[in-house]
Each structure stands twice: as structure tokens, then as C-alpha cells.
N, C-alpha and C positions, 0 to 999 in steps of 0.2 A: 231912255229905257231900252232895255236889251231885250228883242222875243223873238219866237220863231213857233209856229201855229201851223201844226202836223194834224194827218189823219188822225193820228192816234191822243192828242193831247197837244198842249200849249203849255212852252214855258217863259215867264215872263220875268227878266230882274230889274227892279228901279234901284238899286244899289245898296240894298240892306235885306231883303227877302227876294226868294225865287220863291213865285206863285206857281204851280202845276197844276192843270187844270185837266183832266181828262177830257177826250173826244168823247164825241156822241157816236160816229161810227159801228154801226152794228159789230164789229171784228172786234172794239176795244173789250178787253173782259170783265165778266157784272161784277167782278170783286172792282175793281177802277172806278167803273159808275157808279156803284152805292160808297166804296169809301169817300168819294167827291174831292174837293180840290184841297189841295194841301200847299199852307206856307210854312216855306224852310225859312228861318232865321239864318245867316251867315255865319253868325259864329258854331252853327251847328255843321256847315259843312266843312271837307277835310281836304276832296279833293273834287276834278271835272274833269272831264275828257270827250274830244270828239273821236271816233274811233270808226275810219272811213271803209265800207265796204262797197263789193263787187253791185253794183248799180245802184245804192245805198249805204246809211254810214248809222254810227246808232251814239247818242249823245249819252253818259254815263257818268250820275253824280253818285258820289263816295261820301257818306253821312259819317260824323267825327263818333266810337264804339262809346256807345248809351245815352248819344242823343236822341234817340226815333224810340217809342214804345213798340212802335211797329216792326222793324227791326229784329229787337227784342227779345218780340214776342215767335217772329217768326224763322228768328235765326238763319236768314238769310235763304231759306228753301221755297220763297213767291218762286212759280213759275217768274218765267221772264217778261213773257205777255202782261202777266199781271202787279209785275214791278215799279212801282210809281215814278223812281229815281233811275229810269232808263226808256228814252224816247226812240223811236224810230225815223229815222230822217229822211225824206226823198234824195236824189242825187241830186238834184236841181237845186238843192235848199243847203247845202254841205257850208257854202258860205256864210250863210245867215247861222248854224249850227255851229260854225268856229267863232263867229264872234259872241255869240252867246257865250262859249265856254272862259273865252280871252277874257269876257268882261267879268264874268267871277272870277276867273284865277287874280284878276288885277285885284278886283277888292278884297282878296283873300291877304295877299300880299300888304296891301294897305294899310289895314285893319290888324295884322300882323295876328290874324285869327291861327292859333296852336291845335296842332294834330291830335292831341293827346285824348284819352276818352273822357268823358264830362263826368261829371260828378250829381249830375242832374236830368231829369228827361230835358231837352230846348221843345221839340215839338210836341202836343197835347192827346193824340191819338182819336179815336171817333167819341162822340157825344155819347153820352146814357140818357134814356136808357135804349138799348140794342139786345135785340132780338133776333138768332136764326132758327130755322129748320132746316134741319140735314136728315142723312138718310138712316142716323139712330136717332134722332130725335129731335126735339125743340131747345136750343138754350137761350136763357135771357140772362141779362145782366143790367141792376138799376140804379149801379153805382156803390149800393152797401152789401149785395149780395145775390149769385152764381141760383140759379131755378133751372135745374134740367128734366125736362116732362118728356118719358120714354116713348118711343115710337110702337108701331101694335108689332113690328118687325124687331124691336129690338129682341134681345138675348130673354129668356125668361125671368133669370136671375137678377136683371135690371127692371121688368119690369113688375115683378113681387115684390121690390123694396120700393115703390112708389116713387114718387116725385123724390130728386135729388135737391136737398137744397143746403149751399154755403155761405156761412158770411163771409168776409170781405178780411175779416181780422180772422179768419180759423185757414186762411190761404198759405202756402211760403214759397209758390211759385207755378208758374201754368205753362205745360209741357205742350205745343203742336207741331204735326207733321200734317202735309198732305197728302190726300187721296192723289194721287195722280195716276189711275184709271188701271195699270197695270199692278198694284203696290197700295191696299189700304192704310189709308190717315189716320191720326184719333188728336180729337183735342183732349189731354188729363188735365185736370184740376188736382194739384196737389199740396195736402195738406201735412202736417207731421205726423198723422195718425196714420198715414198711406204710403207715407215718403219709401220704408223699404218694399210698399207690398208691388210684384212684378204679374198682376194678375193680367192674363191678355184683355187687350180692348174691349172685344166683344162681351165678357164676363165682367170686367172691373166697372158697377154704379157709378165712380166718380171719374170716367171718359165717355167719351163720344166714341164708336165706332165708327171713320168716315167711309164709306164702301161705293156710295151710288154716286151719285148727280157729280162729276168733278167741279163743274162751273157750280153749282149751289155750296157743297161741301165745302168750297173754299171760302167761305161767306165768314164761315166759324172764326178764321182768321181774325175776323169783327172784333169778337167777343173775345178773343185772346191778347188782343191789343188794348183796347178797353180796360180790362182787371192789369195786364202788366203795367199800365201806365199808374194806377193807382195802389200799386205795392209799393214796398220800400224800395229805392232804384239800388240797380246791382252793384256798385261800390260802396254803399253801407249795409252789404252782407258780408262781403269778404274780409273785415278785419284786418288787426295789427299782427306783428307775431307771437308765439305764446311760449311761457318757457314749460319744460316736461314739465315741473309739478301742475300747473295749468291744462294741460293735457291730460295727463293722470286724473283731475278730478272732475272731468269733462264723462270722463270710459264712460264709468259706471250707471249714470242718470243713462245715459244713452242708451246701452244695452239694456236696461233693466226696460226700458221705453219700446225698444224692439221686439221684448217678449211678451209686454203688456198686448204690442198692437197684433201680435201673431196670434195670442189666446183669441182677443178679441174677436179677430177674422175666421177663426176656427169654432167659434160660436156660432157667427153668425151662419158659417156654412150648415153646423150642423142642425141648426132652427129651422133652416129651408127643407134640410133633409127631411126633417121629422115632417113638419107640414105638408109634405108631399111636392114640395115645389121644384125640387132636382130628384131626379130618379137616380139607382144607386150606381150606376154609371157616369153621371153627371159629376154627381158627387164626390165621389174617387179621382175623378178628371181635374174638377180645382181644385180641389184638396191639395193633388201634388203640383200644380201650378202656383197656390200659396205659400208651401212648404220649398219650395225651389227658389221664391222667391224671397223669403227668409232667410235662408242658408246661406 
């Protein structure tokens, strides 16, 4: 067995899975400690590399594009701290770090494992049901469907339409960014009744606005991974080719689906209005943020 047991985490291969196991280390970050240990399958990974720096070197594995829900979900924007597939090495350990990488490349080699993107999730993402609180609010997720319970801080607008809640089958893909302290986050849930609407975070029922806690808010992450892992995986959305007539009869359900969801949203704005829950300044505010976002 190949390992190498850093502050920051342990990675171990007995010739078919790399185990990674996060450190305890106060420094490691609580997104690493609550996602816990993760086995990569081999045919999941693409590539490895030891990559030697100035009194330290940082070990860097390359996941094969739609093996990792996690991935996925997060499109590559984990801080680096909180990157699972990237260890920190002392300089003392650089040796123990190249043979770890050598002994995957060799069974990469072997195993004659293709770079290509998979056609399948290989790894299974965190267990349901999971559960955060962020700084708009609380999301849970229990495998068949999305409960997001607003914060007393949230926007008003979210928090007169009550508890958000989605099934699992009303999904067609789940958008995250992080907060990263200078720049607010939003986890959206998106659905085809939402897909055109470009309503900001803070206003749109179906995000998270991330704004406060960086190390909590990235927790969300959780639950973004989680629902990716259990949607249709990204090669069976993208389709064969289509000829123009196929195109052509495609337009029209489409648009007419765009104008349904625009009235819809201009409904419901104007319900809040009337009930008093957006003031007529408010009002006016998403109104053109709906309509811009339609356009």
C-alpha cells in the first residue's frame, strides 16, 4: 500500500481505491470534516501529480469530467483549503508524496483506465439525509425532496412565501457559488418553471443567499452535491443531433413555457403587492428584475 499521512489529511492506495481521509487539525476546513473520507475508484481518476514548492509541495489528483457529483455540483470553485483532491505536503515527506503519485500513475497505466468523461457518477457523493444552516437560512435535503426554511434575516419576499419546498423529480439542475467573504454565494435550485427567471439571490424563494459565515455557508456545498448526485448525470441531458425540423418543433412549446412562467411570476409579485408585503418601491424593483430577466 502506497500512503502518505499529512496535517491536513491521509491519502492511502492499495491498488484499486485512493482512500482520503481528512485531518483533525484545527486548520483543516469544517467543509473537509463534515464531508469525511472519500473513496476514489481508479477508474474514476484521470490524472496525479506531485507539484514541489518553496519549503513544501502540494499532491494534486485530477478526477475523470462526471465522475465526482461533487465536482459537479461545485464546478470546480471549493476554495483550495477545502479541496478534497489536493493535499498539502511538508518538504520532509516530498518523497513519500512522489511515490504515492508514481503508484497511481502506474496503475492508471495498467488498468489502461481512459481519460474520457464517464458516462456515470464512479463516486456516490454525502449520505441523506443532510442538513445546513446558512446565513439565509436552513436547507435540508432527504433524498426525494429540497425544504428550505427562511432565516428571520432573510429577504421579506422569501420569508411571506413560507417554507420552500421541491421534489426531487420537479429539479433540472442545481446552480452553486461560494460566499467567499468579499463576493456573496447563492445555492439555486432550479427548476423549468424558474430556468429563465434572473431574479437576484436575495429576492429569488428558490436560492440561498450566501452572505455571512464563509466556513458554514460553504457547508451548502453538502446539499448541492447530494441532489447532483441523484439527478439525471450530465451526459444523458446533452443529447444527439437534431435536424431543423426537430428544432423548429422544439421553438414554440418552449416560448409559449417562457410566457406562461413570466405571467406566473408577475402574479405572484403582484399578490405580495396587494397584501402589503412589498411596498410600492419594492415592487417596482423586482418587477424590473423579472422583466429583465425574461427579456
Amino acid at each position: 500500500m502506497a500512503e502518505i499521512i499529512q496535517r491536513d489529511g491521509t491519502w492511502a492506495f492499495d491498488g484499486s481505491t485512493i482512500r482520503i481521509t481528512p485531518g483533525l487539525h484545527r486548520r483543516v476546513p469544517l467543509f473537509r470534516q463534515t464531508y469525511g473520507e472519500i473513496s476514489v475508484p481508479l477508474e474514476a481518476v484521470s490524472d496525479i501529480a506531485y507539484e514541489p514548492e518553496r519549503g513544501r509541495g502540494r499532491l494534486r489528483m485530477r478526477l475523470r469530467e462526471g465522475a465526482d457529483p461533487l465536482l459537479q455540483a461545485t464546478g470546480g470553485r471549493l476554495p483550495d483549503p477545502a479541496d478534497p483532491y489536493r493535499l498539502t505536503v511538508a518538504a520532509d515527506r516530498d518523497g513519500a508524496a512522489e511515490y504515492v503519485a508514481e503508484e497511481i500513475r502506474h496503475a492508471l497505466l495498467l488498468d489502461r483506465i481512459p481519460k474520457e468523461p464517464t458516462t456515470g457518477y464512479l463516486l456516490p457523493g454525502p449520505p441523506v439525509p443532510v442538513s445546513v444552516r446558512s446565513s439565509d437560512g436552513t436547507v435540508s435535503f432527504d433524498g426525494t425532496q429540497v425544504r428550505i426554511d427562511w432565516a428571520d434575516s432573510s429577504d421579506r419576499v422569501k420569508r411571506a412565501t413560507g417554507p420552500r419546498i421541491i421534489a426531487l423529480g420537479d429539479l433540472a439542475q442545481v446552480e452553486w457559488l461560494p460566499n467567499c467573504g468579499y463576493e456573496d454565494g447563492f445555492l439555486r435550485f432550479v427548476t423549468p418553471e424558474t430556468m429563465f427567471s434572473k431574479l437576484p439571490p436575495e429576492r429569488d424563494p428558490y436560492t440561498l443567499d450566501l452572505w455571512g459565515s464563509v466556513r458554514r455557508d460553504l457547508l451548502t456545498a453538502l446539499v448541492a452535491t447530494a441532489v447532483t448526485a441523484r439527478l439525471p448525470h450530465p451526459s444523458t441531458r446533452t443529447g444527439g443531433a437534431h435536424d431543423g425540423r426537430e428544432r423548429r418543433r422544439t421553438v414554440v412549446p418552449a416560448q409559449a413555457d417562457h410566457h406562461d412562467v413570466l405571467l406566473r411570476r408577475l402574479r405572484e409579485l403582484g399578490e405580495l403587492h396587494r397584501d402589503g408585503v412589498l411596498t410600492d418601491e419594492e415592487f417596482a424593483r423586482t418587477k424590473a428584475a423579472v422583466l429583465r430577466g425574461f427579456s
